[in-house]
N, C-alpha and C positions, 0 to 999 in steps of 0.2 A: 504493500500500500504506500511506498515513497511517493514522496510530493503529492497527497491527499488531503495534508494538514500540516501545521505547524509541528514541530519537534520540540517535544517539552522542554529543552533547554534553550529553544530562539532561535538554533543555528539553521541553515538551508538546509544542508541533510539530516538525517538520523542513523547515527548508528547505534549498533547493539554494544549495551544494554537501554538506550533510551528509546522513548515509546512517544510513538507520536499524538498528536491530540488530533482525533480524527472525528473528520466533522463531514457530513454531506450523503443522503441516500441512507442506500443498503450497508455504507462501510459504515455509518451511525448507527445504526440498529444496530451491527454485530461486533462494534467495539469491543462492548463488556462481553462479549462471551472470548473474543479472542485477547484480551487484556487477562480475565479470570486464567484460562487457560497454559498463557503465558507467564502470570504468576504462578501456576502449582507447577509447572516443569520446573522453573528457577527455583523453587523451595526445595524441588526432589532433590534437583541437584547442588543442594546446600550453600548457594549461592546469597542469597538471603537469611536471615534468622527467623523462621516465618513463628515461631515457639506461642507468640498469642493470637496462631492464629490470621485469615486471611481479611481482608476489608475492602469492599466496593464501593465507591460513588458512581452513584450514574444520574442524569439528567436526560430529560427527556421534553423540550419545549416545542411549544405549538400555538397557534391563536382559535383559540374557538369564545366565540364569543360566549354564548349561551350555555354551555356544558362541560366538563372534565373528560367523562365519557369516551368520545371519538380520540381523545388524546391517549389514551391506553395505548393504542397499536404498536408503537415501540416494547414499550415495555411489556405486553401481550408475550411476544414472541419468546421471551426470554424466558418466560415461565411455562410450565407442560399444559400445555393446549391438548385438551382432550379429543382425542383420535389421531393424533400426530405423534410420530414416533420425533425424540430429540434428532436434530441433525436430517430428517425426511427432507427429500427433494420436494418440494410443494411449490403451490403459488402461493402459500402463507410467508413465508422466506422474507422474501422483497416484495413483499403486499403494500406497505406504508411509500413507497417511492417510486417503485416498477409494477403497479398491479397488472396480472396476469404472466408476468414473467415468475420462471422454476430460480428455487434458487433452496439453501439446506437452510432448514429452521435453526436458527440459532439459541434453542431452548438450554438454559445451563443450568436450572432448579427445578425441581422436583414439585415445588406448591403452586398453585394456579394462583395469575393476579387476583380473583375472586377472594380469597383465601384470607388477603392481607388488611388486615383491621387496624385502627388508628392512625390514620391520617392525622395531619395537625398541618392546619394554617398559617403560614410567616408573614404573609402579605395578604390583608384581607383586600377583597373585592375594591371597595371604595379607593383602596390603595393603587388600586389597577387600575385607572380610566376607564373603571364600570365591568370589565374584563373578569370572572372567576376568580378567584384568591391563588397564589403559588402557595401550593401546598407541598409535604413531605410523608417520609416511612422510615421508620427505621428499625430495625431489628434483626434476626437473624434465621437464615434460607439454608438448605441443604440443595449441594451439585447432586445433577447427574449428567451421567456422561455420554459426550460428545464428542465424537473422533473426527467431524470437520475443522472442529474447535479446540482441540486437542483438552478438552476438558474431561476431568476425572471425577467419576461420581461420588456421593456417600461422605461430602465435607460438607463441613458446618461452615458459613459464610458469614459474619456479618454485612449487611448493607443498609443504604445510605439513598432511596431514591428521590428523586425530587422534580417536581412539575413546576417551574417558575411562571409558566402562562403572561410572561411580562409584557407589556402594551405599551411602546411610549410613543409620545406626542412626535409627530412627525416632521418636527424641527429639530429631533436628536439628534438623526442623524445623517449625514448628506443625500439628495437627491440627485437622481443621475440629470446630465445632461450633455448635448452633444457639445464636443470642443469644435470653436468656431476658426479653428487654423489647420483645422484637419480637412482633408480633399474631399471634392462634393461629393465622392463616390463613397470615402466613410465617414459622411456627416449622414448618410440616407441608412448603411449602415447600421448606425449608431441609434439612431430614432426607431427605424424597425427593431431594435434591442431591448428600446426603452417599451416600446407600443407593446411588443408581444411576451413582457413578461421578465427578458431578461436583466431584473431587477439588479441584485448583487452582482455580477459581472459587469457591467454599466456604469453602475458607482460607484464599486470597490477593485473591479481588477485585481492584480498581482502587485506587493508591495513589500514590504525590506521596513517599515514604520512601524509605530506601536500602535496600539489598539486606539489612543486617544487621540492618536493625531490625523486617521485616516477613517477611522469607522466611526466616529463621535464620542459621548462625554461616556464612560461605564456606568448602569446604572447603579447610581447609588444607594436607592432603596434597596434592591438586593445584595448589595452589598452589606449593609449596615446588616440587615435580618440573617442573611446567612454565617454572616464571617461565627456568633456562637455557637452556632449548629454544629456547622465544620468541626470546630473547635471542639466541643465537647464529642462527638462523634470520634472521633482519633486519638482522644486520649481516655476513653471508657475502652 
């Protein structure tokens, strides 16, 4: 999955042992299952002190106005969907960004989303520009296993999920627009870019800058509500 995301330490590439933050599609959805499965090799192979055990964060955002519900599908796959075998070639796979394309369920826990009780709110609604609250879970999942994912079954997992559902005012963050010094053939381009959709490629491109200076201001509200969460989550 090189050059699909950022390398947790900033550089261009990533090498091994560092793990890239991967964002976009199908490789989003299957992060945590190939992240989990790459931490229990590294523990096999004594490489880490894994001794309290393993810990997941996963995030999972989306904008639904009206409901949490349809924002599941991420997080769906990851848990044992009933009548699917973990790892099954399906159309369930890459349902959330490819629907109708085959692809191996990235199932790496044992308990169905259904399953998981206590939610808790960080950001209520109001907090949202009217938007659902971001909410969270945390507690702890047992693996099963998964040989697309090199995931091993029968371990106790801590996790960590969380639904930010964040909304912000659309002066956050830059809006695409065509550059007026580029040739009339990708100024038309550029507009059919912006007209059909291709939103973040249009106004954000390829960049070498930090988050603040190219994509706009970080929200700060989730920042403030998460940072104890985090905090406490990592050191229980």
């Amino acid at each position: 999955m090189q050059n699909l995301a950022v390398p947790a330490q900033g550089t261009s590439n990533a090498h091994y042992p560092s793990h890239r933050l991967v964002d976009g599609g199908y490789t989003e959805v299957t992060s945590a299952a190939f992240n989990l499965g790459r931490m229990q090799a590294d523990c096999s192979a004594g490489k880490f002190d894994c001794s309290d055990g393993l810990r997941l964060i996963i995030f999972n955002h989306c904008h639904q106005k009206s409901s949490t519900s349809s924002c599941d599908a991420a997080f769906t796959q990851l848990f044992t969907i009933p009548g699917y075998a973990p790892g099954q070639v399906s159309d369930v796979g890459a349902a959330t960004s490819f629907p109708g394309n085959l692809a191996p369920t990235p199932t790496i826990f044992a308990e169905k989303l259904s399953d998981l009780v206590g939610w808790k709110t960080y950001v209520p609604s109001e907090d949202n520009a009217g938007f659902p609250g971001s909410r969270y879970w945390l507690g702890t999942v047992t693996t099963v296993s998964n040989s697309w994912f090199d995931v091993q079954g029968g371990e106790t997992v801590r996790v960590a999920l969380f639904q930010p559902q964040q909304h912000l005012p659309t002066d956050a963050s830059p809006l695409p627009e065509v550059n007026p010094d580029a040739s009339y053939l990708d100024q038309i381009i550029q507009k059919l870019e912006i007209e059909l959709g291709g939103y973040v490629q249009a106004a954000f491109g390829d960049t070498t800058q930090v988050q603040d200076q190219v994509y706009g201001p970080p929200n700060e509200l989730q920042e403030t509500a998460l940072m104890p969460i985090l905090r406490d989550f990592l050191a229980s």
